[in-house]
N, C-alpha and C positions, 0 to 999 in steps of 0.2 A: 504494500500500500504506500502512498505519496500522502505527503504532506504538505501547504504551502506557506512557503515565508511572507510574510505581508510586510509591508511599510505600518508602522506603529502610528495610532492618532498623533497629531503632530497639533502644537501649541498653539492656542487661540490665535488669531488672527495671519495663522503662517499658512502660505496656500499649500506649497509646494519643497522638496528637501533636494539633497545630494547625494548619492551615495558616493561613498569616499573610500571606505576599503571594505573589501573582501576578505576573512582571517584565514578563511576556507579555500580550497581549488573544487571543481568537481569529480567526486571519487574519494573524497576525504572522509574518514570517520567522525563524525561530532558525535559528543555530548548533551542529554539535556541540560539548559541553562548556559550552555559556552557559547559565548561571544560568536555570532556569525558575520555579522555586517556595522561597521558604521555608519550609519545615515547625519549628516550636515543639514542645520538650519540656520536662519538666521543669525541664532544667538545660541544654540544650543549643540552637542550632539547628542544620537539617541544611538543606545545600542542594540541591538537586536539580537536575541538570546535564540538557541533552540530550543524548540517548543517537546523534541524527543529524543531517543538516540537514534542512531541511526551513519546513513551515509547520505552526505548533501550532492543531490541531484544535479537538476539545470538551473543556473544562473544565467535568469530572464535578462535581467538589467545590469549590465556590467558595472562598473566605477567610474565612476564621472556623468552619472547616466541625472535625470531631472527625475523624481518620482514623485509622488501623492499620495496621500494619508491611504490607506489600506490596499493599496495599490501591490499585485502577488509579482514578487523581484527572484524570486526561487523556489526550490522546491528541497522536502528531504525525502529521502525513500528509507522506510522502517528494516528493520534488522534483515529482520524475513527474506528483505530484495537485495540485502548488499551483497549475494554470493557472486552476481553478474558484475560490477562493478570491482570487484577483486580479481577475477577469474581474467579480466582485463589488461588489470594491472603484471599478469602473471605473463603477457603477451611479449614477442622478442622489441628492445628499446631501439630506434634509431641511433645510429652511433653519434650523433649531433645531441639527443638529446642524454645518452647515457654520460656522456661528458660533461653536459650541464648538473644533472643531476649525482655524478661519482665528488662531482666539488662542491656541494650544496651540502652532502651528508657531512659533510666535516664543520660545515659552519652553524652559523646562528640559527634559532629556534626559527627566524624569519627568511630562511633560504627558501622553504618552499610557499612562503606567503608573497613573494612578487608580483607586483603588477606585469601584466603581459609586457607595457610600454619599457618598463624594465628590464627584464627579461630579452627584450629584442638588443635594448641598448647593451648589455652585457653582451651576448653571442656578437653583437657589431665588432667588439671590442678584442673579444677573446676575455672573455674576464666570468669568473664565477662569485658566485652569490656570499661565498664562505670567504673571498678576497677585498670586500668591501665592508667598511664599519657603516652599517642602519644608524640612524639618527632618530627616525620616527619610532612611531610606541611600540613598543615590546620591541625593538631594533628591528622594525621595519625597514625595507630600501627603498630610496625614492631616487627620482631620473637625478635629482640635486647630490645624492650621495657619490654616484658612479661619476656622474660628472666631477665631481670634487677628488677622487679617488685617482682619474686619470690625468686632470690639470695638475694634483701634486705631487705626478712622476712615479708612484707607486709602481706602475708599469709600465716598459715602456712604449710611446705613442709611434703609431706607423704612421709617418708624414711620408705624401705621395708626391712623386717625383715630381710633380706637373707647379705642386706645389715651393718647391725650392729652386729661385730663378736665380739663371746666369749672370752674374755681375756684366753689366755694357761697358765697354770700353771708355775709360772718362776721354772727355774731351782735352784736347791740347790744352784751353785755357785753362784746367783744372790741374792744381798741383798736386792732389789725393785724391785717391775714390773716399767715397764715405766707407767707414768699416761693414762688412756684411751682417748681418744680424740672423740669426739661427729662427728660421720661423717654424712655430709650431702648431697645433690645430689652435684655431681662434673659435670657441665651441659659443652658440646660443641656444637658448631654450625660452621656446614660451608656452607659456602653461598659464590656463585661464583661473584667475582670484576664487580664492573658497566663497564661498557662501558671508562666512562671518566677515572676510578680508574687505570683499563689495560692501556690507552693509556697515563696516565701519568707515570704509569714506564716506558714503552716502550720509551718513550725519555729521561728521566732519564737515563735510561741505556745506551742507544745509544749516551748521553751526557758524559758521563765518558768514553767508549769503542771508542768514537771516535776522542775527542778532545785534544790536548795536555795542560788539565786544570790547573793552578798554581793559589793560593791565598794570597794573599800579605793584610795587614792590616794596620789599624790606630788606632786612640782616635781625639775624636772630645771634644773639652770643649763646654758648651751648655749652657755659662751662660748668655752672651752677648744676642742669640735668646729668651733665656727665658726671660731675662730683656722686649725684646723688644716687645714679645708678650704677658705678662703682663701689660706692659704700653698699649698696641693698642687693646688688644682683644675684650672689649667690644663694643669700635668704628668698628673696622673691623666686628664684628658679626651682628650688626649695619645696617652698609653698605650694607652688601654682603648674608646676612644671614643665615650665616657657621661659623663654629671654626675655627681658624686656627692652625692648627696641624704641626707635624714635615715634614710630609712626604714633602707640597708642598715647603716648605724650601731646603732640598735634591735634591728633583727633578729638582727646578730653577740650584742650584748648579752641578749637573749631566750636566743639560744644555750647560750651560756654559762648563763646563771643556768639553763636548764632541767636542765643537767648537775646541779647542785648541790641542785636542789629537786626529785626524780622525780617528786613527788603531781603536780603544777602539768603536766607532761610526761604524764599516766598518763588513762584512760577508766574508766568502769564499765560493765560487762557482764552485766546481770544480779546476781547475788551475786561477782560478782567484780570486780574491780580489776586492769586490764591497764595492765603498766609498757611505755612503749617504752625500747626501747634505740637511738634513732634521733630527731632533729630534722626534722617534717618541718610544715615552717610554711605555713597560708593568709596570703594576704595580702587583704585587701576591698578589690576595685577597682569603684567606680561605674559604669555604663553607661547607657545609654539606655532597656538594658531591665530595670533593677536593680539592684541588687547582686550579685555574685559574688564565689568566693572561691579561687583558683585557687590552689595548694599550692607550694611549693621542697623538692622533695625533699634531704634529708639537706645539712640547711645547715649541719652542723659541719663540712662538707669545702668548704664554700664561701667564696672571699673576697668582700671588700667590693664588687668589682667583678663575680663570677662573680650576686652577688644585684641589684646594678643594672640588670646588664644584660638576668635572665632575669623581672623584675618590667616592664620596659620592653616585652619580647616579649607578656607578658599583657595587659598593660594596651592595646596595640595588637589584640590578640585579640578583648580584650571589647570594644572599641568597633564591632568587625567583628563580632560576631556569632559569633567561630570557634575560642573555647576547647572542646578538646576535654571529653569525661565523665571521661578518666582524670586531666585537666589540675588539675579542680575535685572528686577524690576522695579521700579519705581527709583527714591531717592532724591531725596532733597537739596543735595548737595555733595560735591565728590573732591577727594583728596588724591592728589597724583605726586609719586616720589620719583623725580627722575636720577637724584642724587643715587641714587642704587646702583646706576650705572654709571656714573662719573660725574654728569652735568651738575654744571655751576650756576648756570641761569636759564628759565627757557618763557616765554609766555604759552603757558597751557589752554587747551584748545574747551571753550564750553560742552557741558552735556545735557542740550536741553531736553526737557523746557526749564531745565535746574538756570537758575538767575548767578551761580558761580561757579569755580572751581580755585581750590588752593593746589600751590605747586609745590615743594620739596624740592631740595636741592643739596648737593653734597659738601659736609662738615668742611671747612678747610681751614689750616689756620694760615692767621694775617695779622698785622700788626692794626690796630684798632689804640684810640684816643679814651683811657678812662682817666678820670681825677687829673687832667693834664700832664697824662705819664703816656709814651705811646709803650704796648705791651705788646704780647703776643695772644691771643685767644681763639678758638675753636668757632669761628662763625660761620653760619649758613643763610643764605639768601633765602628768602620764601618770596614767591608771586602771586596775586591774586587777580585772573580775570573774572571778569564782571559784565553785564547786559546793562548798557548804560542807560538803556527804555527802562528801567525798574530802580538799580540801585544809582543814587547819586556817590562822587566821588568825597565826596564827607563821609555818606557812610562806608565805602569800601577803604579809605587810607583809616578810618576807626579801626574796622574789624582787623584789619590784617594787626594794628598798632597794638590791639587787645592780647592776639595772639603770640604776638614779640613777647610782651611785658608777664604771660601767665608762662611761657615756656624758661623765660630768662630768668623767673622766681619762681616754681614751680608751687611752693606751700597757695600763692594764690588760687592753685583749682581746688585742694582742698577747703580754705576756708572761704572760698567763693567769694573773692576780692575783686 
């Protein structure tokens, strides 16, 4: 008997997905519950489990393919029927392909999970699947890998004759040829944007074209928090069984300051301007497949640690693949660390209909003017872009000013000064 793989309901308002990878070939034994297919949405991916054991059939709709909510992408064939599908397997291998496959045994768990596009660019190459380091999940290979494998000489590249020309004779008025230069394949690849890649310029863009954006800036000294999280870190790590990092320092500060400044806290709707009564902050965490922006509901009830530790749960999400839609919805406001990567300054891009965004930026030290001594001190720039339709620039140089002065003394969030 057959079973069919369906596309899973897919999240209000999404018409249509992606499928993205295949875990399975056809002729593969599965498991019930293991991983068959990743499908791509918008904002999300969905995994698609086996519903039996068995052996997976036909793969209707290959990878890359556009699919719809319950739309049948494959099929399994129950235990019963895999004696044909072995019996197959047991048939004599093309020596093209027994070459592919005698080098594959020796490698990653993902040698025989290649995409065909893959697979082609390998055999172009001479190159097997066990001689290439997988980047993607579970050490999956992508055409970026092989590519990367053969541009850094790992093996090496046949450049075709046609390809390496004759030096010309220089001319008499020339008193040197140029030196020759060794040319080697000059490789391109284009590959059409994921799903979530599209949909994050699509609001990028729509976040510049639509908003009246301005970014106004600070310098945070960061000696005071460093003192105080060197004194507490081990106890707090202790306690709670986290680091405590900059971000959830900021965000308590954000807190705060959104109390005091509602515009900075508020959306536009239309002709109208909705206030929250409520803190519910994105944070941008990087991934493999983007940026995302997964939300802390109501972090004025949150401590220092309750945001450590539910920014650590995300951050392990997005690199899996497995932040929910409701995870990365709504948001009143969002904080962006580019400082994790280096940057010192940047103007951060809005996420509307959110009326801000704060920016982070990386610790550096500098010589800075206190009590007319110049010193050395640990400071970080922070940026605050703004919808200047909504928040005026009084109160956006406040709130950033609030959050200098609560980070720079930190005892102010607790006694809510």
């Amino acid at each position: 008997m057959t079973s069919e793989i369906k596309v899973p309901t897919l999240p209000e308002s999404i018409a249509d997905a992606l499928i993205v990878t295949w875990h399975k070939q056809e002729g593969d034994a599965v498991s019930r519950d293991e991983v068959l297919v990743d499908i791509e949405t918008d904002k999300v991916v969905l995994e698609v489990p086996a519903a039996e054991d068995g052996v997976l059939g036909k793969i209707i709709e290959p990878e890359g393919t556009t699919v719809a909510a319950h739309q049948v992408i494959g099929s399994i064939e129950k235990a019963s029927a895999a004696a044909k599908p072995a019996a197959a397997a047991a048939a004599p291998v093309a020596p093209e392909a027994a070459a592919v496959d005698s080098g594959s045994a020796g490698g990653s768990d993902s040698a025989g999970q290649t995409s065909p596009s893959v697979r082609k660019l390998l055999d172009q190459h001479g190159l097997t699947a066990a001689q290439v380091n997988g980047t993607g999940k579970n050490g999956r290979i992508s055409q970026a890998d092989v590519n990367a494998h053969i541009a850094g000489g790992a093996s090496p590249a046949v450049v075709p004759a046609a390809a390496v020309a004759t030096p010309a004779k220089a001319p008499a008025t020339v008193a040197a040829a140029a030196p020759a230069v060794p040319q080697g394949e000059r490789l391109e690849e284009r590959v059409p944007m994921t799903r979530l890649r599209a949909r994050i310029a699509e609001r990028l863009l729509t976040a510049t074209q639509t908003t009246a954006m301005l970014t106004t800036f600070n310098e945070v000294d960061m000696s005071a928090f460093i003192a105080l999280r060197n004194q507490y870190k081990a106890q707090f790590e202790k306690s709670h069984g986290i680091k405590l990092g900059f971000m959830s320092i900021f965000l308590k500060a954000a807190t705060e300051a959104l109390k005091r400044y509602p515009d900075i806290n508020a959306s536009i709707d239309g002709d109208d301007v909705v206030y929250h009564g409520y803190c519910d902050i994105g944070v941008a965490v990087s991934s493999e497949r983007g940026l995302v922006v997964p939300v802390l509901r109501n972090t004025e009830f949150m401590s220092l640690a309750d945001v450590e530790k539910t920014i650590g749960v995300y951050a392990e999400k997005a690199r899996d693949g497995k932040l929910s839609l409701e995870e990365m919805t709504g948001g009143t406001f969002t904080v962006s660390n580019g400082g994790v990567f280096g940057s010192l300054l940047s103007t951060p891009i809005l996420n509307p209909p959110q009326s801000a965004i704060l920016g982070m930026h990386a610790t550096q030290d500098r010589p800075v003017a206190v009590d007319g001594q110049v010193v050395i001190r640990p400071m970080m720039y922070i940026a605050l872009s703004y919808d200047h339709r909504i928040v005026d620039g009084k109160g956006a140089v406040g709130f950033l000013k609030a959050i200098k002065e609560m980070v720079e003394d930190p005892a102010r969030i607790v006694l809510d000064l």
